[in-house]
N, C-alpha and C positions, 0 to 999 in steps of 0.2 A: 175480405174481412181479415183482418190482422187478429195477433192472437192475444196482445191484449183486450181488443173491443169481444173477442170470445168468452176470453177469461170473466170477461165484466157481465154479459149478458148471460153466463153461468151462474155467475154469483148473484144478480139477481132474481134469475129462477129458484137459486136455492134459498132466498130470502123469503120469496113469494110461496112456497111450497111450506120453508117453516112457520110461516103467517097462518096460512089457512087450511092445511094438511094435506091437500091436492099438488097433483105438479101444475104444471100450466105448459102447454105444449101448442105449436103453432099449427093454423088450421090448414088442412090440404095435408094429402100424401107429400106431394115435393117439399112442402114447406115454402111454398111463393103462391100469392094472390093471383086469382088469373085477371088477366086486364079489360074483360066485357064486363057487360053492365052487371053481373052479379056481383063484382065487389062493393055494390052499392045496397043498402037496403031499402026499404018501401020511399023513407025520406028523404030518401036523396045522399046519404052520408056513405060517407066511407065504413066498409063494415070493420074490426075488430081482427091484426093479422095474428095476436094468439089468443085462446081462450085455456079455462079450467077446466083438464083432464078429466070428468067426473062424470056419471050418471045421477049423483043424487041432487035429489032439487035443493033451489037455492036454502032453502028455510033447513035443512041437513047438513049443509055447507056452513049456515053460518051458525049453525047450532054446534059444527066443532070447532069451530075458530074458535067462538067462547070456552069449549073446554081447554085446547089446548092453550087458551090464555090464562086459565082459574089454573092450569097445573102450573104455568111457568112464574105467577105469582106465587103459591104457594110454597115452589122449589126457592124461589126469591126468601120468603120471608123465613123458611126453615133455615136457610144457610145464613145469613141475617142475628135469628136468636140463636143458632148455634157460636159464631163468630161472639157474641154476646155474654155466652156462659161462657166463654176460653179468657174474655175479658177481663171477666169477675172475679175480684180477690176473695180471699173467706173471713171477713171481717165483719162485725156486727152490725146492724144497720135496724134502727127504731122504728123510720116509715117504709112507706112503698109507695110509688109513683101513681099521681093520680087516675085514678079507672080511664077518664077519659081523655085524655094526653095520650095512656097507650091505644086507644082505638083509634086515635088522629095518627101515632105512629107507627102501626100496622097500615092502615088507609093510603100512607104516604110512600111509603118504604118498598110498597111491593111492586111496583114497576120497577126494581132497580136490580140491574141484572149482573154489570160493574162489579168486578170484584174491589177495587179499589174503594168504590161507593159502599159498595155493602161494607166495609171495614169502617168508614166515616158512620151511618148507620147503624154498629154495631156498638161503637164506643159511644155515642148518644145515648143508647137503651142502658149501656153501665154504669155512663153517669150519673144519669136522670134515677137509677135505681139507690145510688150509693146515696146521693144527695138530690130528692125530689126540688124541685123549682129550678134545677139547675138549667134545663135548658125550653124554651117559649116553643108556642106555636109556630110563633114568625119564624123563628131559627129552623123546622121541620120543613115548613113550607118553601121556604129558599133553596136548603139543602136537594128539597124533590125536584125544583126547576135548574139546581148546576147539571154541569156538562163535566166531563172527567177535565178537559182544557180551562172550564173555570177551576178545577178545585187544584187545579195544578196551579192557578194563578195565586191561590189563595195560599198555598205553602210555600212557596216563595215570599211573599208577604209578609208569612210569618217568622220567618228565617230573619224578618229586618224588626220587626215587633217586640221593644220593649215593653215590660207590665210594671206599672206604675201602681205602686200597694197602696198607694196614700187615697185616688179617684179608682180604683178595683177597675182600671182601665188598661189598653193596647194602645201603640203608638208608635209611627214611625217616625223615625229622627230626620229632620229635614237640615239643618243648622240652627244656623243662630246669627243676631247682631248686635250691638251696640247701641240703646238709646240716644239720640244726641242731645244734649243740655242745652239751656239755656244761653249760653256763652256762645253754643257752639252748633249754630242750625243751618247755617248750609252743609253740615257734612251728613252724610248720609245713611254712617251708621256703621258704613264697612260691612256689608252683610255676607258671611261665611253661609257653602252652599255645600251638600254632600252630594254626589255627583254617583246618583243610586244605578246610573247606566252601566258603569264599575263593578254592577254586585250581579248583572244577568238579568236582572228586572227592568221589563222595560214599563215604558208609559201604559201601552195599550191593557198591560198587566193589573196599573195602580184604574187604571179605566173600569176594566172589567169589574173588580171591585167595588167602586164607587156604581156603577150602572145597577150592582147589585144588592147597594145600600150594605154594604159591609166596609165600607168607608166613607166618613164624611168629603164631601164633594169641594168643601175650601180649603184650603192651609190653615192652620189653626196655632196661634201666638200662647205662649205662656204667660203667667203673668210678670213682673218686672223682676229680677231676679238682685238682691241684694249679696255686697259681697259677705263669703264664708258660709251662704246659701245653700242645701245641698238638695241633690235630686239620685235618686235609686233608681235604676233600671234592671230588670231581671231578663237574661234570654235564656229560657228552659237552666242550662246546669251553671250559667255564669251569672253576674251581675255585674254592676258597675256605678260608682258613686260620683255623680259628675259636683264639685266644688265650684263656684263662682268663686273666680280671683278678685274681682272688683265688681263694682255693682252695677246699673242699668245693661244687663242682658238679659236680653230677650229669644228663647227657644222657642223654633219654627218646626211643627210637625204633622202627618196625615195623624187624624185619629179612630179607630174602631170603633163604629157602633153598635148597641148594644147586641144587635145579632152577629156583626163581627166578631164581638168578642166571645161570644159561647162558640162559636163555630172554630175561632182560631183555638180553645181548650182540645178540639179533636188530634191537633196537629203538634207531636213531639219533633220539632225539630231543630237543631243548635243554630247558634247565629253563624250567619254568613261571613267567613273570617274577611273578605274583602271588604265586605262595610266596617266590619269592628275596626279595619286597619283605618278606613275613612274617618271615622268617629275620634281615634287616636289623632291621626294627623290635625282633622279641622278645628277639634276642641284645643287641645293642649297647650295652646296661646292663652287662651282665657280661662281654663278652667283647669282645676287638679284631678286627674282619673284616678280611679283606684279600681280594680278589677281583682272581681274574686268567687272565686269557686263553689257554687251550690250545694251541697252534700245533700 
């Protein structure tokens, strides 16, 4: 036996022992099954090479399992509202979150042991406090089925996520192209691409996403953009005002759904300077940038 398969079959044990309060320890003084017919039971089967350390009967065993899962929820949900009040500014507020919203959000939240998750968890309950409706069920329920690897995909994401004030939407910037006229229909358009492999985001990333309904699953076109045209994009402390220089362009982009978009509100984080440089280079033929500082 090598020592990482030890290492592993350790941590195991000690997985199975925090589960259900018992160790689990292998049967036989030597620790090896003997090879006559008693490793067999009545049925004919192979019998079980460890079992749970314990005298108490089963109905005792799983009678602590359950408490020590009502403690590890509880410690969940205690560090959760606590993380929640450190949230909270001391600012006036009219309502209070719907009675039953918080028992879906207690309900949901307390499998979550994730420090990272409980901080996601924690800015939900201060939002929903500061400004009730703010965030759905669906948005709760998502949140309980990520993986700390989704929510990682999902800040990323958000790092490329302009908000568009006009549609109180998220949106990544795909490019853009050129409608072609009348005159002029075998050309193609010249379609400019932003090439988000550049930013550290990969596809499996925009996947994950989409598989989780936090992004729409097509590319999604603007409507025709006239020139002197202008479009606002906000990333957390910048923004940026893209001008049409001339007219039939057309902007290509992923767009947040509406669970995306409450979810991506949890995530402060500035834009990804290697897209904004993308955005600089691909735009700046057709459009005038203006780029400026949030206060």
């Amino acid at each position: 036996m090598t020592v990482k398969t030890a290492q592993a079959r350790i941590n195991l044990a000690n997985i199975i022992e925090s589960l259900l309060g018992y160790p689990i320890t292998k049967v036989g003084s030597n620790g090896v099954l003997p090879t006559n017919e008693q490793s067999y039971d009545i049925k004919g089967q192979v019998k079980p090479l460890y079992h749970i350390n314990s005298e108490n009967s089963i109905l005792a065993r799983a009678q602590k399992r359950q408490d020590l899962l009502l403690i590890k929820q509880q410690q969940n949900i205690e560090s959760i509202l606590a993380m929640a009040m450190g949230f909270c500014p001391d600012v006036a507020s009219s309502k209070q979150p719907d009675v039953d919203w918080v028992e879906h959000f207690i309900a949901l939240c307390e499998d979550t042991s994730n420090e990272s998750m409980q901080t996601l968890w924690a800015k939900i309950l201060t939002g929903e406090t500061l400004n009730p409706g703010t965030f759905s069920i669906k948005s709760l329920q998502t949140l309980k089925h990520m993986t700390q690897r989704e929510a990682d995909s999902l800040q990323k994401c958000v790092s490329l996520s302009g908000y568009n004030e006009k549609d109180d939407s998220h949106f990544i910037l795909l490019g853009f192209y050129k409608k072609p006229s009348l005159f002029d229909l075998l050309r193609k358009g010249n379609k400019v691409s932003l090439n988000l492999g550049k930013t550290g985001i990969s596809f499996p990333d925009i996947l994950t996403l989409m598989d989780l309904n936090l992004l729409y699953r097509k590319e999604i076109e603007s409507a025709v953009l006239k020139a002197g045209q202008e479009l606002t994009l906000s990333f957390l402390s910048q923004k940026v005002t893209l001008k049409a220089k001339s007219s039939d362009l057309v902007l290509s982009y992923y767009k947040f759904t509406q669970t995306g978009d409450e979810l991506s509100k949890l995530i402060n984080f500035p834009i990804n300077k290697v897209y904004k440089q993308l955005i600089n280079n691909a735009l700046e033929g057709e459009f005038d940038l203006a780029w400026h500082a949030i206060k």
